[in-house]
C-alpha positions, 0 to 999 in steps of 0.5 A, a space after each residue: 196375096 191376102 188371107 181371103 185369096 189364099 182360102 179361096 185358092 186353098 178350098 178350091 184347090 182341095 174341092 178340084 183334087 176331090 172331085 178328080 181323085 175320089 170322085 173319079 171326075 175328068 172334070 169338075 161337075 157340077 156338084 163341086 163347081 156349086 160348092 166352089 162358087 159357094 165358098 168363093 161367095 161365103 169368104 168374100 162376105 166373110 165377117 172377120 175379113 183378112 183377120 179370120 181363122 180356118 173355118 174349122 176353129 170360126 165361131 160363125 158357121 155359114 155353111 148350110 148342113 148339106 154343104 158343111 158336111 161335103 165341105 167336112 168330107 172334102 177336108 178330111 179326105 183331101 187334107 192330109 194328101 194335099 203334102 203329096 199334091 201340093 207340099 206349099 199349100 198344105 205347110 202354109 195352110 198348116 201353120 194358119 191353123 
């Protein structure tokens, strides 16, 4: 699996664990949906390809502010639970930094 997979697997991962935990979401609405497909799209057309970095340390910001302020709250809150909700995920991610 190729860097842009494993992102995209990792952000949805942590969006669906947000909106079911914090949020209190049976299922996903709408709100996080749209942000998922978002960041699906953003990686897809991402300029530095399979050679990026995490989005935290990338120079170019492809998010409008709206959506990189959720996306922020979504990493800080869920980030440091993704050890208890998916201990793989969270190491690789991790050392990507």
């Amino acid at each position: 699996m190729g860097r842009i997979e494993q992102e995209k697997e990792t952000v949805q991962f942590m969006i669906e664990l947000y909106c079911r935990k914090v949020e209190k979401n049976r299922e996903l609405c709408p709100e996080c949906r749209e942000l998922i497909v978002f960041a699906h799209k953003r990686l897809d057309r991402c300029r530095y390809g399979e050679d990026k970095t995490t989005c935290q340390k990338c120079p170019t910001h492809c998010y409008p502010p709206h959506q990189r302020e959720k996306i922020r709250l979504i990493m800080r809150t869920i980030g440091p639970r993704m050890l208890f909700y998916s201990p793989l995920k969270a190491i690789r991610h991790m050392l990507k930094r």
